[in-house]
TIROKOL-653748 format. One record per residue (C-alpha): residue number from 0; residue in three letters; x, y, z. Coordinates in steps of 0.25 Angstrom, whole numbers, plus 5000, padded with zeros to 4 digits. Layout:
N
NUM, ALA, X, Y, Z
...
This chain:
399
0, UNK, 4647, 5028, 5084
1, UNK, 4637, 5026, 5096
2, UNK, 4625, 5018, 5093
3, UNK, 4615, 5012, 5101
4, UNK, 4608, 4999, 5096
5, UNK, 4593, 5000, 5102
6, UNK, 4585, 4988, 5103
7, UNK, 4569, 4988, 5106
8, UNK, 4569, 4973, 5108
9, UNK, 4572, 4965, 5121
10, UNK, 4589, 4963, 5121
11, UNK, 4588, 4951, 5129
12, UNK, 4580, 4943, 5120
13, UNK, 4590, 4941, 5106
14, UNK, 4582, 4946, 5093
15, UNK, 4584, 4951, 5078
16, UNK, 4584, 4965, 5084
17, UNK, 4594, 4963, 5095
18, UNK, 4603, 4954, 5087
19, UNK, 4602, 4964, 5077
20, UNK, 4607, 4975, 5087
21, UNK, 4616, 4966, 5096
22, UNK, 4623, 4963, 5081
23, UNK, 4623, 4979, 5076
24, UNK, 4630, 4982, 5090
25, UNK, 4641, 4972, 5090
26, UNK, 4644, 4977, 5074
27, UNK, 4645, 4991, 5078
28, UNK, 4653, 4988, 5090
29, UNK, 4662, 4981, 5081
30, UNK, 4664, 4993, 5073
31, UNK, 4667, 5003, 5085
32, UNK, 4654, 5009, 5088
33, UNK, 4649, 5011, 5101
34, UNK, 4636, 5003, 5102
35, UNK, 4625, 5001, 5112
36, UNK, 4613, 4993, 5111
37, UNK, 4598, 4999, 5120
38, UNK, 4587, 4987, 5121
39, UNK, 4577, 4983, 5130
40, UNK, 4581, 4969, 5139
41, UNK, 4572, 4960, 5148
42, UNK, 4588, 4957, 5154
43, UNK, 4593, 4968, 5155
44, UNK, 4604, 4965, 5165
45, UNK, 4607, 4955, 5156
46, UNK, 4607, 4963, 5143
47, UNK, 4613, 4973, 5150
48, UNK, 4626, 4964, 5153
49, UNK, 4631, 4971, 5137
50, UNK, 4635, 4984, 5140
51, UNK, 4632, 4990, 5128
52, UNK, 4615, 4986, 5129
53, UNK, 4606, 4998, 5136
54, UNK, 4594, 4992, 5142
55, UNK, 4581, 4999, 5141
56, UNK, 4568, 4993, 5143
57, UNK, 4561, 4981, 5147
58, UNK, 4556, 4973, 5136
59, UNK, 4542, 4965, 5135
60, UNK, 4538, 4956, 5126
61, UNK, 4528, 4961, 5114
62, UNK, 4521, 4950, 5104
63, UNK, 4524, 4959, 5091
64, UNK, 4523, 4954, 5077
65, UNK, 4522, 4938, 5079
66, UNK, 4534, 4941, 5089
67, UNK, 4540, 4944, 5104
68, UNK, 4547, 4955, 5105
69, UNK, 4552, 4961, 5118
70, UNK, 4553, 4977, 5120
71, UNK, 4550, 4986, 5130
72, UNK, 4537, 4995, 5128
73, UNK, 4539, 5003, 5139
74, UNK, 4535, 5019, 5133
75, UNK, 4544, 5025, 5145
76, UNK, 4557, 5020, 5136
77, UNK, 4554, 5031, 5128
78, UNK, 4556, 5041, 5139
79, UNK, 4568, 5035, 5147
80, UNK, 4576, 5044, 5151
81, UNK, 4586, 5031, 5153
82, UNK, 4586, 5028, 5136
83, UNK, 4587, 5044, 5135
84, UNK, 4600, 5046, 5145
85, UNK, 4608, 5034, 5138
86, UNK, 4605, 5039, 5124
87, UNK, 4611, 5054, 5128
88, UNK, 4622, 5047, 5136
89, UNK, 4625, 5037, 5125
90, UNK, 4626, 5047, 5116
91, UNK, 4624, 5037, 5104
92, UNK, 4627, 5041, 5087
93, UNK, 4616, 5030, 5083
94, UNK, 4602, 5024, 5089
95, UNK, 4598, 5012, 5083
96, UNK, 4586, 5006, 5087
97, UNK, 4580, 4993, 5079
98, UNK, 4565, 4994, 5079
99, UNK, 4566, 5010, 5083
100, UNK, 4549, 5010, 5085
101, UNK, 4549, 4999, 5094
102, UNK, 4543, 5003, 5105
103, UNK, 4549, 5008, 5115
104, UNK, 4565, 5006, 5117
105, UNK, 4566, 5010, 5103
106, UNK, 4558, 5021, 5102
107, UNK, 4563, 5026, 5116
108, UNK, 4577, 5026, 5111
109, UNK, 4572, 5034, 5098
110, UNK, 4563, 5044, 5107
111, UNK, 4577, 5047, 5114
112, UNK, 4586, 5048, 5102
113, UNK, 4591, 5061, 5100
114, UNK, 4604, 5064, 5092
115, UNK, 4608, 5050, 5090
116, UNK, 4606, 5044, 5075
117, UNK, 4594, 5035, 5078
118, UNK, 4592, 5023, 5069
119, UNK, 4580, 5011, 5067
120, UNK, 4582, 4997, 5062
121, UNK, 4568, 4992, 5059
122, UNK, 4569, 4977, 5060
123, UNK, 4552, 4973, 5058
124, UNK, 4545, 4968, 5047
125, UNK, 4531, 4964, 5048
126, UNK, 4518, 4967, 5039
127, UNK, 4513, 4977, 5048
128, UNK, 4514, 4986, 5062
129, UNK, 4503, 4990, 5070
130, UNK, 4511, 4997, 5078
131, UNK, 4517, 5007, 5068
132, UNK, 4504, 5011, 5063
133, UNK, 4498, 5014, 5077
134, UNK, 4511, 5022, 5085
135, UNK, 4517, 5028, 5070
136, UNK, 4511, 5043, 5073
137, UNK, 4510, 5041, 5088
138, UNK, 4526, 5040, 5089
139, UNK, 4533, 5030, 5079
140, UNK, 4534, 5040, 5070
141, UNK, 4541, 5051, 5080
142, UNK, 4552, 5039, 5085
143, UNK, 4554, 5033, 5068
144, UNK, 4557, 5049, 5066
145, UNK, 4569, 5048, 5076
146, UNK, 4575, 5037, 5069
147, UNK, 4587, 5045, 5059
148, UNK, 4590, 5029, 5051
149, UNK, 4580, 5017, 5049
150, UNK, 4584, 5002, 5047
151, UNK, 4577, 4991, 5042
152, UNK, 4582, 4978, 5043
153, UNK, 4575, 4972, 5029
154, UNK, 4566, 4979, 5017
155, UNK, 4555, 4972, 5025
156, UNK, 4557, 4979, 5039
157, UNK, 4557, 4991, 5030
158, UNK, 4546, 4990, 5023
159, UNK, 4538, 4986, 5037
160, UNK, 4542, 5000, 5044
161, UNK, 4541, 5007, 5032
162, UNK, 4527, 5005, 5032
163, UNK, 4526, 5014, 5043
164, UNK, 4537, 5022, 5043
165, UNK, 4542, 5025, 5030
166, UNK, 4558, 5030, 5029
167, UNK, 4570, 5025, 5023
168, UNK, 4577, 5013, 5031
169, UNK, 4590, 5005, 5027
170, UNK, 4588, 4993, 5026
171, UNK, 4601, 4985, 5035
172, UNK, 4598, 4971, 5036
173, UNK, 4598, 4962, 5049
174, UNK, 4612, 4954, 5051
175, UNK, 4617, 4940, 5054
176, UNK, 4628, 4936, 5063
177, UNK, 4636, 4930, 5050
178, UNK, 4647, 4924, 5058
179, UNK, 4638, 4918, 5072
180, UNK, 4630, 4912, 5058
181, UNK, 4642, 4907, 5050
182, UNK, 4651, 4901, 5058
183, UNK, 4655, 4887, 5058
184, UNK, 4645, 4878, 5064
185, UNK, 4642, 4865, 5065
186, UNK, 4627, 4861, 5064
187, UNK, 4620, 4853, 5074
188, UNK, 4622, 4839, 5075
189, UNK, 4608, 4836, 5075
190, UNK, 4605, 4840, 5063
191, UNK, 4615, 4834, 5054
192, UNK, 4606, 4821, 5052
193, UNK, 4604, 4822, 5037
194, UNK, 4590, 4830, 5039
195, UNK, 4589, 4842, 5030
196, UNK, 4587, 4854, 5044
197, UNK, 4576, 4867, 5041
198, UNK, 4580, 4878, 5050
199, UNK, 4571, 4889, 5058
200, UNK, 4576, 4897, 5065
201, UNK, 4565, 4908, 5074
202, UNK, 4555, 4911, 5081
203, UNK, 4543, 4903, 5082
204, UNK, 4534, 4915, 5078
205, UNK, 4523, 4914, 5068
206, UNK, 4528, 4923, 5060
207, UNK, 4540, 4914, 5059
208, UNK, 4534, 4904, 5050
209, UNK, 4538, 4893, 5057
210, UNK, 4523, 4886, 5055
211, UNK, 4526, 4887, 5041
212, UNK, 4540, 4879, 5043
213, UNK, 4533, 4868, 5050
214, UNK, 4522, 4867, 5041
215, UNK, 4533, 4866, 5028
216, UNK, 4541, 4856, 5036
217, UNK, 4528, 4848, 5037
218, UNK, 4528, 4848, 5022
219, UNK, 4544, 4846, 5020
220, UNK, 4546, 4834, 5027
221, UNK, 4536, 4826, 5019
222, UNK, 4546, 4827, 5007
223, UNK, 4559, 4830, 5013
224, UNK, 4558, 4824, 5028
225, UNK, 4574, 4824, 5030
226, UNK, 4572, 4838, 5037
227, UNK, 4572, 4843, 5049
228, UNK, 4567, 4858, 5053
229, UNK, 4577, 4863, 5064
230, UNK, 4567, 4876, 5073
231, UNK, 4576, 4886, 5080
232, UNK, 4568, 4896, 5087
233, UNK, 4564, 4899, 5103
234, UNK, 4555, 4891, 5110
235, UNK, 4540, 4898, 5113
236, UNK, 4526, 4897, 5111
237, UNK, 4527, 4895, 5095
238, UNK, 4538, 4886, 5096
239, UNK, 4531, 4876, 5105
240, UNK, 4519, 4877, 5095
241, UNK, 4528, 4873, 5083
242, UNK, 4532, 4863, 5088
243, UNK, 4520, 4858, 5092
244, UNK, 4516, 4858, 5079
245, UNK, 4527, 4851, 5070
246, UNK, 4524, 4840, 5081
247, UNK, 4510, 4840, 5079
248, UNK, 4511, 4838, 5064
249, UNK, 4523, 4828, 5066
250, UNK, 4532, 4837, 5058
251, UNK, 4546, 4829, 5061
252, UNK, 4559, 4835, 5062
253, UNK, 4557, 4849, 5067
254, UNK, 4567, 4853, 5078
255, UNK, 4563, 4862, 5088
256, UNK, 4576, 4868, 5092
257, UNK, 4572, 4881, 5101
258, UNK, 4579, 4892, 5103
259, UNK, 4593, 4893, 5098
260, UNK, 4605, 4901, 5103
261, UNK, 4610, 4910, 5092
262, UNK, 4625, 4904, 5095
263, UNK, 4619, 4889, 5091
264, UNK, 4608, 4894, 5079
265, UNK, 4621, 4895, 5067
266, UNK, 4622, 4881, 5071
267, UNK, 4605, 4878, 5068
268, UNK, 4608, 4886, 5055
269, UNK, 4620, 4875, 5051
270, UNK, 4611, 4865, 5055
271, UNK, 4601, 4868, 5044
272, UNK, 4598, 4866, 5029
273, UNK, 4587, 4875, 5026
274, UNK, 4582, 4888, 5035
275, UNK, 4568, 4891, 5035
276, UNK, 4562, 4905, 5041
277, UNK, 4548, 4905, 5037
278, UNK, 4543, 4918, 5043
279, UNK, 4528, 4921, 5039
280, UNK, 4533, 4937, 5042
281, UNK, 4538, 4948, 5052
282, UNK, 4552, 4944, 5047
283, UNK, 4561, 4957, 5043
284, UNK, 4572, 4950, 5041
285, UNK, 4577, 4934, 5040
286, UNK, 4589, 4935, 5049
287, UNK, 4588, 4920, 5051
288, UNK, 4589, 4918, 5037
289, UNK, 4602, 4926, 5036
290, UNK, 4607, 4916, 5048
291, UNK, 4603, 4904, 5042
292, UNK, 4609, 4911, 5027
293, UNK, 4622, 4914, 5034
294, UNK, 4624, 4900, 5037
295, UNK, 4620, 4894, 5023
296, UNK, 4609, 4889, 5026
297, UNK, 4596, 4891, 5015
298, UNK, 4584, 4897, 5020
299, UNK, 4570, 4896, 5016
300, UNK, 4561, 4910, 5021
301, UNK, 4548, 4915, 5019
302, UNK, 4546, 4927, 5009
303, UNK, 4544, 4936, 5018
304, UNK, 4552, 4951, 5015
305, UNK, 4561, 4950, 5028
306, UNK, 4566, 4938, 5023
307, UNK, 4565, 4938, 5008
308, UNK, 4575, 4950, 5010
309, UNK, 4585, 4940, 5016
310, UNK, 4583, 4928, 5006
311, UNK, 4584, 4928, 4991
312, UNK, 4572, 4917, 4986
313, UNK, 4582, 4905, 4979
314, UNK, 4595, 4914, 4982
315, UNK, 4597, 4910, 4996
316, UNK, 4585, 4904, 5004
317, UNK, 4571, 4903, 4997
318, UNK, 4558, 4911, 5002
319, UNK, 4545, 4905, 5003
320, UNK, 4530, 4913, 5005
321, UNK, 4527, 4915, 5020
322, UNK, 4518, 4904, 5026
323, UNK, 4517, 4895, 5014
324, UNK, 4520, 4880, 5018
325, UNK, 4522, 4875, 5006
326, UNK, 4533, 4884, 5000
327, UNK, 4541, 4884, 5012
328, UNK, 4540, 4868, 5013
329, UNK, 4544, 4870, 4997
330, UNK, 4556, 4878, 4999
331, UNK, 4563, 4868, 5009
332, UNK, 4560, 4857, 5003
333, UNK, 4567, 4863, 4992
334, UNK, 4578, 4868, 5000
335, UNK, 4578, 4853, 5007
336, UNK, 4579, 4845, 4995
337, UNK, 4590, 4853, 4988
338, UNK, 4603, 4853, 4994
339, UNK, 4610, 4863, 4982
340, UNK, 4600, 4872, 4984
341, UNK, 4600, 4875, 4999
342, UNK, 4616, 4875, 4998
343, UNK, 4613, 4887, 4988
344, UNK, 4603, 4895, 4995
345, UNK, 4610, 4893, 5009
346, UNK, 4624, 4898, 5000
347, UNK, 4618, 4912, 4998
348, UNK, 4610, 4913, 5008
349, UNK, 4626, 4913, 5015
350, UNK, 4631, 4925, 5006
351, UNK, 4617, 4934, 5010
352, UNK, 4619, 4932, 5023
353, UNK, 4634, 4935, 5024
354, UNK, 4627, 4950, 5020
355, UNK, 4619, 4951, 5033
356, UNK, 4631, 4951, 5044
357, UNK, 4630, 4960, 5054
358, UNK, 4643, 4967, 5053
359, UNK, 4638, 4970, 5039
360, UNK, 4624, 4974, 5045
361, UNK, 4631, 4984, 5055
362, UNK, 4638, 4992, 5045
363, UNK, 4626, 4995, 5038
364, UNK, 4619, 5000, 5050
365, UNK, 4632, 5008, 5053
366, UNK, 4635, 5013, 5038
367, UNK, 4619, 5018, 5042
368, UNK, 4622, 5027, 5055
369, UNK, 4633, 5032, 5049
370, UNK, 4624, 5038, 5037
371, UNK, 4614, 5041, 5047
372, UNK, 4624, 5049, 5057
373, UNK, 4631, 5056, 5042
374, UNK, 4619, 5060, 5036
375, UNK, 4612, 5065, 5047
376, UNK, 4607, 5077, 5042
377, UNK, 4602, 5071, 5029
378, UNK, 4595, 5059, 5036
379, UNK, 4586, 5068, 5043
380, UNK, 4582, 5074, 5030
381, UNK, 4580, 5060, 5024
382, UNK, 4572, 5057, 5035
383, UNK, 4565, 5071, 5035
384, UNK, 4559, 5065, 5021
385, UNK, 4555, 5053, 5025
386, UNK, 4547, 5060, 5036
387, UNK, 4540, 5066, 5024
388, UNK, 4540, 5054, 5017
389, UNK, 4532, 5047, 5029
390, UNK, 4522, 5057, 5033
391, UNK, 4516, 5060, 5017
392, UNK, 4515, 5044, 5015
393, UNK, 4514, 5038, 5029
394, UNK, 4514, 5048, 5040
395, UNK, 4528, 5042, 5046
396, UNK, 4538, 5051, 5051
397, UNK, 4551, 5047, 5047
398, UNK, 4560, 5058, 5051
């Protein structure tokens, strides 16, 4: 099979949407299938040293959703010749493209699409779009008409775009890199002092919750001070901030670590007792949780859908309300002061993750083409229904 991996999101710059196609292409190359992967890069020489990346656009970055992201918005994508000539010549079974409505490598890429089987994995999940709403009947619904399959990444990412575009998705989860995670490691030296370690491990963008953890922390040390919280994250603006503000309220033992190669971050995951995500929202999916599972560790995560679908409250990590001090302070020093308990929680947090392998993930979005490519004919009578469907209840076109 020939299928090409298309990417709206900066290649140069590693992020849950290029890991998640960087991983999809070395599965299917692994079973035999010719693969190539289309993004935008700001190094495109450098991108282009892998001869199986296609380089179209130049990205900028765009503050979207309490985040960065880096995508070309150039409208002449979607009439070059250039993306055109290489789909005819590719001659590709299978488009792929994750966030298909982001403009405009995405969509250019749909607009082009002609025989090729063309597919969207929808990785988003926030309470609402503005910009949905506003370019739905101006030309969102003609490229969402294009697509022959839908993905969405969690029940919450589908529940967000079926707000606006009511259809049927399957639901294929994100994956981890089990082995990079499970591997025998040491933890680092300087943490092996008799302190209980909390990890994070993110960005420091508000709608990480990190404000809340130091808030928590504040709380957790005046009962249980042989902690320590260990901070993985790229330095920035918000992170300078934070730190500002654990020292101006003389909150000790907060370790500011920076930006982390993924080859040394199993060894941070080793290091810790507890790992604590305490994202406010935005979050379709707790990937970090699954790495910090994979390695046994317990996690304590906001009830928040994208990661209530990954943990089970008292089964493998336990789940607190979004922004609430007190509850998250409660949960580790629960979680701190019981040893037998975190063993437990981090035991089968290990056997959920052992589920999300990317291996496993790649032959559910194969097993999907191949029903999509066999069935053909009577996906485009599904999909003629759900057309119906959306135009009586929410004037979508959903071909």
């Amino acid at each position: 099979m020939r299928i090409a991996l298309v990417s709206p999101y900066d290649y140069a710059y590693p992020g849950g949407v290029n890991i998640h196609i960087s991983r999809l292409k070395e599965n299917f190359t692994q079973m035999g299938h010719y693969v190539k992967i289309i993004a935008p890069s700001s190094k495109p020489k450098e991108t282009q040293q892998d001869s199986s990346i296609l380089v179209f656009g130049k990205p900028i970055p765009i503050r979207a959703s309490g985040s960065v992201v880096r995508s070309p918005i150039s409208p002449r994508l979607v009439f070059s010749d250039r993306i055109r000539n290489v789909l005819i010549e590719e001659k590709f079974d299978v488009l792929h493209i994750h966030e298909p409505l982001m403009p405009t490598l995405a969509t250019a890429v749909l607009h082009h699409a002609s025989d090729e089987i063309t597919v969207g994995t929808f990785h988003a999940s926030r309470a609402r779009s503005w910009g949905y709403p506003f370019w739905k009947p101006i030309c969102l619904n003609r490229w969402f008409d294009k697509l022959n399959g839908r993905i969405a990444v969690s029940e919450a990412a589908r529940e967000f775009v079926y707000r606006y575009f009511p259809c049927d998705y399957r639901i294929i989860p994100n994956g981890i890199d089990l082995p990079h995670f499970t591997r025998e490691l040491s933890p680092l030296p300087q943490y092996l002092d008799g302190k209980l370690n909390i990890l994070f491990v993110g960005r420091m963008e508000k709608r990480k919750g990190f404000k809340y953890l130091l808030l928590a922390l504040e709380k957790v040390k005046k009962e249980f001070p042989e902690c320590r919280l260990i901070v993985v994250g790229p330095q920035g603006r918000t992170w300078h901030k934070y730190r500002k503000m654990a020292i101006k309220r003389q909150i000790p033992d907060v370790v500011f670590e920076g930006y982390v190669s993924y080859d040394d971050l199993p060894r941070y995951y080793k290091s810790a007792d507890i790992f604590c995500s305490p994202a406010t929202d935005k979050e379709s999916f707790g990937m970090v949780l699954l790495e910090a599972m994979a390695v046994g560790k317990p996690t304590v995560a906001t009830n928040i859908a994208g990661y209530a679908a990954v943990v089970s409250h008292g089964v493998d990590g336990l789940l607190v309300p979004p922004r609430d001090v007190d509850e998250l302070a409660g949960a580790l020093l629960r979680l701190l002061r019981y040893s037998d308990l975190r063993e437990s929680l981090g035991a089968m947090g290990k056997v959920k993750a052992s589920d999300y392998g990317w291996d496993s993930v790649a032959e559910q979005v194969m097993s999907y083409y191949e029903d999509l490519i066999e069935g053909r004919p009577a996906v485009r009578s599904e999909e003629t229904a759900c057309a119906q469907y959306g135009s009586a209840h929410l004037g979508a076109a959903c071909q």
